[in-house]
C-alpha positions as CSV (number, residue, x, y, z in Angstrom):
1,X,0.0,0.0,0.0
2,X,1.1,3.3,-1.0
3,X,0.7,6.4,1.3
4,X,-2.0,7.6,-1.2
5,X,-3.9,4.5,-1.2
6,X,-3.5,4.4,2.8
7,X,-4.9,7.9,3.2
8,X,-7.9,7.4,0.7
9,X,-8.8,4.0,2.3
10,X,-9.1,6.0,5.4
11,X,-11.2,9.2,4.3
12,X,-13.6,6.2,2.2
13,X,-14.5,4.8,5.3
14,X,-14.3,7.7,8.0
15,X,-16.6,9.6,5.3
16,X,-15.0,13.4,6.3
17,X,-12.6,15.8,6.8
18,X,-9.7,14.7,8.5
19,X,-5.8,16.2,9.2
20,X,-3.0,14.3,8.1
21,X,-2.1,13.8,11.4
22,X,-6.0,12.1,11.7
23,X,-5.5,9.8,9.0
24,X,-2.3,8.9,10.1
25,X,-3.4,7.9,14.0
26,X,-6.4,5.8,12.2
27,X,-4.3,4.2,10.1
28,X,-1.8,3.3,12.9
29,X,-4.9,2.1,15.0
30,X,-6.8,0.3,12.1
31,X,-3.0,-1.0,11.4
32,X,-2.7,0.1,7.7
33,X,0.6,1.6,8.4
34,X,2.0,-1.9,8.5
35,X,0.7,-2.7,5.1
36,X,3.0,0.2,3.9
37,X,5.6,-0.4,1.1
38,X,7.8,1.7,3.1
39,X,8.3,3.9,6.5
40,X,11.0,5.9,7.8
41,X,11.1,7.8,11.1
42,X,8.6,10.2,10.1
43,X,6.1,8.7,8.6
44,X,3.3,11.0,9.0
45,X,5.4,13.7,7.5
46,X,5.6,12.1,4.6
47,X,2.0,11.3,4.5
48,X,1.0,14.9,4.4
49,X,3.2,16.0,2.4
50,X,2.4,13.3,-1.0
51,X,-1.7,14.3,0.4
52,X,-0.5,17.9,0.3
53,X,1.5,17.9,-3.0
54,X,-1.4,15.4,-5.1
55,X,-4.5,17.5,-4.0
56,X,-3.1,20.6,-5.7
57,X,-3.4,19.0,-8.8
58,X,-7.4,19.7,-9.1
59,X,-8.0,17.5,-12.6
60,X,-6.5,14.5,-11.5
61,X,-6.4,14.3,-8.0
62,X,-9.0,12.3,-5.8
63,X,-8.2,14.4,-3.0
64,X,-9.6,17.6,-1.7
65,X,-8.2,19.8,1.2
66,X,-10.6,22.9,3.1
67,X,-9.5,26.0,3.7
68,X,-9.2,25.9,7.5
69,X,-6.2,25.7,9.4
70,X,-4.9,23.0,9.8
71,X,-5.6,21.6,6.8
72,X,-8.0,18.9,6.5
73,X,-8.5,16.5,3.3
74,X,-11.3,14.6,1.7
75,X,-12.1,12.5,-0.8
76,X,-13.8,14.4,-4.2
77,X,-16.9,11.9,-4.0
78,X,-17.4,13.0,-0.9
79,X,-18.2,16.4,-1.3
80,X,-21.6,15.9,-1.8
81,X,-22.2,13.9,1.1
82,X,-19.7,15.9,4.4
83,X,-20.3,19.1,6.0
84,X,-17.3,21.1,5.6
85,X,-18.5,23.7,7.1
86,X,-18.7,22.0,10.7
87,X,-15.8,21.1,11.1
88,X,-14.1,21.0,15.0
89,X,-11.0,20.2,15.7
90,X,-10.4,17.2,18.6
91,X,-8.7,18.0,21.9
92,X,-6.9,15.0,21.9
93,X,-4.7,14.8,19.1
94,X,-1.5,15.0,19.4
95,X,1.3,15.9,17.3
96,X,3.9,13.7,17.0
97,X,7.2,15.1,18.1
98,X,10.3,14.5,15.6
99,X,13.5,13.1,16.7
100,X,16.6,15.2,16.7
101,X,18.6,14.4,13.9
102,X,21.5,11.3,14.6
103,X,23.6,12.5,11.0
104,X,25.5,15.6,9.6
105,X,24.4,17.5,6.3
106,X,27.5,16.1,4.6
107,X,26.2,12.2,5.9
108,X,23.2,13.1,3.4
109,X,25.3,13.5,-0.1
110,X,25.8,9.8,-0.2
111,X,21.6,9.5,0.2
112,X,21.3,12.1,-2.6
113,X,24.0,10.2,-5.2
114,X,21.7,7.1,-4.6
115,X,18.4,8.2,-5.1
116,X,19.1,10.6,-8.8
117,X,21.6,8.1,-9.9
118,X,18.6,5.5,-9.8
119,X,15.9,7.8,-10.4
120,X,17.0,10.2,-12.6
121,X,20.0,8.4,-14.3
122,X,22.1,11.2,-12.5
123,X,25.8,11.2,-12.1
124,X,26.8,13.1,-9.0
125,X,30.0,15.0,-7.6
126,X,30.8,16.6,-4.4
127,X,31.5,20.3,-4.6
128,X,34.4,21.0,-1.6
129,X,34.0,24.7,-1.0
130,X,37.0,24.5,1.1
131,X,39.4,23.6,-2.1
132,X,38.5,27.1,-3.2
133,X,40.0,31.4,-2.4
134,X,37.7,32.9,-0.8
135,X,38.8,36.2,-2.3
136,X,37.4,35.2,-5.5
137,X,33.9,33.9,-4.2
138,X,31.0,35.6,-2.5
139,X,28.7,33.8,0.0
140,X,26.1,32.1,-2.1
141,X,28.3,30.6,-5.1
142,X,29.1,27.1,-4.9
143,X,26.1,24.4,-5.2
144,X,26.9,21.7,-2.5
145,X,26.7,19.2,-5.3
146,X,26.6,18.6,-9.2
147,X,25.4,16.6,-11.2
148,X,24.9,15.3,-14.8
149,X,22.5,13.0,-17.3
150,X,23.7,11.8,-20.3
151,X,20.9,11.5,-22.7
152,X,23.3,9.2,-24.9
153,X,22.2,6.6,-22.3
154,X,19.1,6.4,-23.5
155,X,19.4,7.6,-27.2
156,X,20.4,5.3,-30.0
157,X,23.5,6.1,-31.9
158,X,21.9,8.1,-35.1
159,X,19.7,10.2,-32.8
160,X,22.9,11.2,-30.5
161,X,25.0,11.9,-33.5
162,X,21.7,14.2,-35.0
163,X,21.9,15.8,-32.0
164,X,25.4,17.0,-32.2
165,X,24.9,17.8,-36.0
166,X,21.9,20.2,-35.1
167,X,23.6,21.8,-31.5
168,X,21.2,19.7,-29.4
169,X,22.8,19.1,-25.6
170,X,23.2,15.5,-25.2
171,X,23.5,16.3,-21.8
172,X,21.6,18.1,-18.9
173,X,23.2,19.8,-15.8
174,X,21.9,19.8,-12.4
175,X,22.9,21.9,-8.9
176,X,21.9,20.7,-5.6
177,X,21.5,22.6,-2.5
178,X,21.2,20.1,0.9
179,X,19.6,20.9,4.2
180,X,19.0,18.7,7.0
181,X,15.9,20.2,7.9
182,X,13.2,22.6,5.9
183,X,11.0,24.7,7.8
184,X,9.8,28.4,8.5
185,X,13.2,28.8,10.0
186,X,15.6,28.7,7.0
187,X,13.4,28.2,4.3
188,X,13.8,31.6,2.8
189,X,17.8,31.4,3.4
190,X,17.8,28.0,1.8
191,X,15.7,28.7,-1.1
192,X,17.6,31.4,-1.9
193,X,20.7,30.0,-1.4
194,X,19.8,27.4,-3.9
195,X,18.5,30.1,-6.5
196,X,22.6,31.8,-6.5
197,X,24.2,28.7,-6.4
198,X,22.4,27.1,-9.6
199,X,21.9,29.9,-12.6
200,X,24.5,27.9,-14.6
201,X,22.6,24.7,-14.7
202,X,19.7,23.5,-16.0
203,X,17.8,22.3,-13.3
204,X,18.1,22.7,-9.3
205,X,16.9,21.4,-6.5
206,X,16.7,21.9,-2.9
207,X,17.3,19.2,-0.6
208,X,16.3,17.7,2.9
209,X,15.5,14.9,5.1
210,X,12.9,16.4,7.0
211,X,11.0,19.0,5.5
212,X,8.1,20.8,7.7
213,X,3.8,19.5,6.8
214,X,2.8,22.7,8.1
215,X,0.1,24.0,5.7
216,X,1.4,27.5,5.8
217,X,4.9,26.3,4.9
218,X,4.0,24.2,2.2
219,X,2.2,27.2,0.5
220,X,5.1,28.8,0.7
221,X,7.5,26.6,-0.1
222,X,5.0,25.4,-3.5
223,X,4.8,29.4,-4.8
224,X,8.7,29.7,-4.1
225,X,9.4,26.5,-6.3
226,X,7.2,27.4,-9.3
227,X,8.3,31.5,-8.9
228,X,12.1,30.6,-9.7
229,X,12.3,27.1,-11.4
230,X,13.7,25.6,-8.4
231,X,12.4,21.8,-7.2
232,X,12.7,20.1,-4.2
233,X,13.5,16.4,-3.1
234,X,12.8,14.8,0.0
235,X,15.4,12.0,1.2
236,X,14.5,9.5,3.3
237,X,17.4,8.2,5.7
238,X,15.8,5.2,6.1
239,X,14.2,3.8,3.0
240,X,16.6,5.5,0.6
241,X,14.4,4.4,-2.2
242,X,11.2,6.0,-1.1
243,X,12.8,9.6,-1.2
244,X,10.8,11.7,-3.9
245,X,10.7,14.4,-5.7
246,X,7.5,16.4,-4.0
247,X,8.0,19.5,-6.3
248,X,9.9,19.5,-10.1
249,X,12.3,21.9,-11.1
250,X,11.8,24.0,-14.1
251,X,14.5,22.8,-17.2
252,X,16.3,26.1,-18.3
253,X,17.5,26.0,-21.8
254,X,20.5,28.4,-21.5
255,X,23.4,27.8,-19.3
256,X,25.1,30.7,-17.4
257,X,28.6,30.5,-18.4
258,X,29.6,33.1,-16.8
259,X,28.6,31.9,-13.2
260,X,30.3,28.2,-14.6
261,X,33.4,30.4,-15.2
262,X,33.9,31.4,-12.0
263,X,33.0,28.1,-10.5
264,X,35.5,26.4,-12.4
265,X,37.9,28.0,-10.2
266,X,37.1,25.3,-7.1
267,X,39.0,22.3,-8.5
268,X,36.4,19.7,-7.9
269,X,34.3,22.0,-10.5
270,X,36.8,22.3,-13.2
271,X,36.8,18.7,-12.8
272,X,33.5,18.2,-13.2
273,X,33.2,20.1,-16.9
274,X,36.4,18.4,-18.1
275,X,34.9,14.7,-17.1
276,X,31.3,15.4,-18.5
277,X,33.6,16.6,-21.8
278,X,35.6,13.9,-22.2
279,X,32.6,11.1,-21.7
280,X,30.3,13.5,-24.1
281,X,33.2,13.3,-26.8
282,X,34.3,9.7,-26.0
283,X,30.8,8.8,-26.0
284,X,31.9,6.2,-23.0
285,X,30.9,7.8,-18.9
286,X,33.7,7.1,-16.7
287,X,31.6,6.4,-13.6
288,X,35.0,6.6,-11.1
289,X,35.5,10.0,-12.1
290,X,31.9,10.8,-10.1
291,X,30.7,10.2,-6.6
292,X,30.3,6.6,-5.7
293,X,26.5,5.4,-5.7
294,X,26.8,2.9,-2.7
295,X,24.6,-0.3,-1.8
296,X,20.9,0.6,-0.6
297,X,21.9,-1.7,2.6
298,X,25.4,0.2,3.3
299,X,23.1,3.2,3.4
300,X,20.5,1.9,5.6
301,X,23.6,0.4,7.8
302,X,24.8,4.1,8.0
C-alpha cells in the first residue's frame, strides 16, 4: 500500500474531513501503516506531504483539502455527502514530536547520489567549498553538489550523432542545494541560497531529510518553487528508495557560463566540466571519475 492508497482507504470509510495527522493515528490504530511499502522515522510527515502535493493537482487528483487551518482532506466523491462547514477540531490529538537528527548535512550526499543516480539516471560529484579562495567567491556561489545526465544513455546512436549535428545538448546539468531540515526557519535562506548557487545549470533542486507539513509552509514553499524554477526532493534516511521528488524543477535551456566560469575556479568543479567533456566526446561515462552510488543496505547500515 502506498501512502495515497492508505490515506484514501481512510477518508472512504471515515466519510469526512480529516488532518493528516488524523489519518495517520487511524491508520496506525486500524493497522494500515504496516501494510506500507515503506516507513522511515517520520512517517506522518511524509504522508502529508504526497496528500499535500497530489491534492493541488485539481484534474486529477481524488483528493480535496478545506481551507481551514490546519488543513484537512477529503475525498472528491465526498463532497456531496460531508459538512465542511462544521468542522471542529479534537482536543486530543497530538502531534507527534520529531526526533533530533542522529547525522550531519555532509552524511546526506551519499543518500542524494543514490536516489538521482537511480531515479534520474544522475551522475553526482561533491562540490568542496573548502578547495576554493575565498577572495574570489562571495557567500552564495558554490552548489553543495553537481550533477549530470547523459541522454546518450538512453538515445540510439543516429539520434545522439543528430543531435550533435543540429547543436542539441546531449546532456543536462543539475545543482543541488542540501539541508538537513526545511521549515519556516531557514526556508527563505535555503531557497535562496539554492537560487545563486544554480543559474548555470539547468535544473536545481533543494534538498532535505525532514522538511516541515505545516500547511502554511507548504504554500510557501510550493509558490517559491514554481516562482524561480527551483524543485525540491525529499530524502528518506531510512528507505533510501522512497525519497521523492515532491515539487519538479523547471528545465532552463541556456546555461550561465559566466557563473560556470567562476566556479571552475574550485578544482572539484573544473573537474566536473572536463569529465562530462571527455565522456560526451568519447561517448563512453567514466563512472569513477563521479561520486560513488553505494549499496541501498550500506546506506540503511549508516
Amino acid at each position: 500500500m502506498t501512502f495515497l492508497e492508505l490515506a484514501e482507504k481512510v477518508l472512504s470509510e471515515e466519510t469526512k474531513a480529516l488532518t493528516s495527522i488524523e489519518i495517520w493515528n487511524i491508520a496506525v490504530e486500524k493497522s494500515y501503516d504496516k501494510k506500507l511499502k515503506s516507513q522511515g522515522k517520520t512517517p506522518w510527515a511524509t504522508l502529508g506531504a504526497q496528500i499535500y502535493v497530489n491534492a493541488k493537482d485539481d484534474t486529477k487528483s481524488k483528493f480535496a483539502k478545506t481551507d481551514s487551518r490546519p488543513k484537512r482532506f477529503y475525498l472528491k466523491s465526498m463532497t456531496n455527502s460531508i459538512n465542511l462547514e462544521d468542522i471542529t477540531i479534537p482536543e486530543d490529538i497530538v502531534q507527534v514530536k520529531e526526533k533530533k537528527f542522529d547525522y550531519l548535512e555532509k552524511d546526506l550526499h551519499k543518500f542524494l547520489s543514490y536516489f538521482v543516480y537511480y531515479h534520474l539516471n544522475c551522475y553526482t560529484k561533491t562540490i568542496k567549498h573548502q578547495v576554493s579562495n575565498k577572495k574570489e567567491f562571495g557567500e552564495w556561489v558554490h552548489p553543495d553538489m553537481v550533477g549530470c545526465y547523459f541522454r546518450m544513455e538512453d538515445w540510439k546512436k543516429e539520434v545522439y550523432d543528430f543531435s550533435n549535428s543540429i547543436g542539441v545538448r546531449a546532456v543536462v546539468l543539475y545543482s543541488f542545494e542540501l539541508k538537513r531540515e526545511l521549515s519556516f526557519s531557514n526556508l527563505r535562506e535555503s531557497f535562496f541560497q539554492c537560487v545563486s548557487n544554480s543559474s548555470w545549470a539547468n535544473e536545481a533542486y533543494l534538498v532535505a531529510a525532514r522538511i516541515s507539513e505545516n500547511d502554511d509552509f507548504m504554500d510557501e514553499l510550493s509558490r517559491l518553487s514554481a516562482s524561480f524554477g527551483i524543485g525540491v526532493i525529499k530524502l528518506n534516511v531510512e528507505d533510501p528508495d522512497s525519497s521523492e521528488i515532491i515539487l519538479p524543477a523547471k528545465y532552463k535551456k541556456n546555461l550561465d557560463l559566466e557563473t560556470m566560469n567562476k566556479l571552475a575556479m574550485n578544482s572539484d568543479f573544473k573537474d566536473f566540466l572536463e569529465t562530462v567533456k571527455i565522456d560526451l566526446t568519447s561517448k563512453k561515462i567514466h563512472k569513477k571519475e563521479y561520486d560513488i552510488v553505494e549499496d541501498v543496505e550500506n546506506l540503511k547500515s549508516k
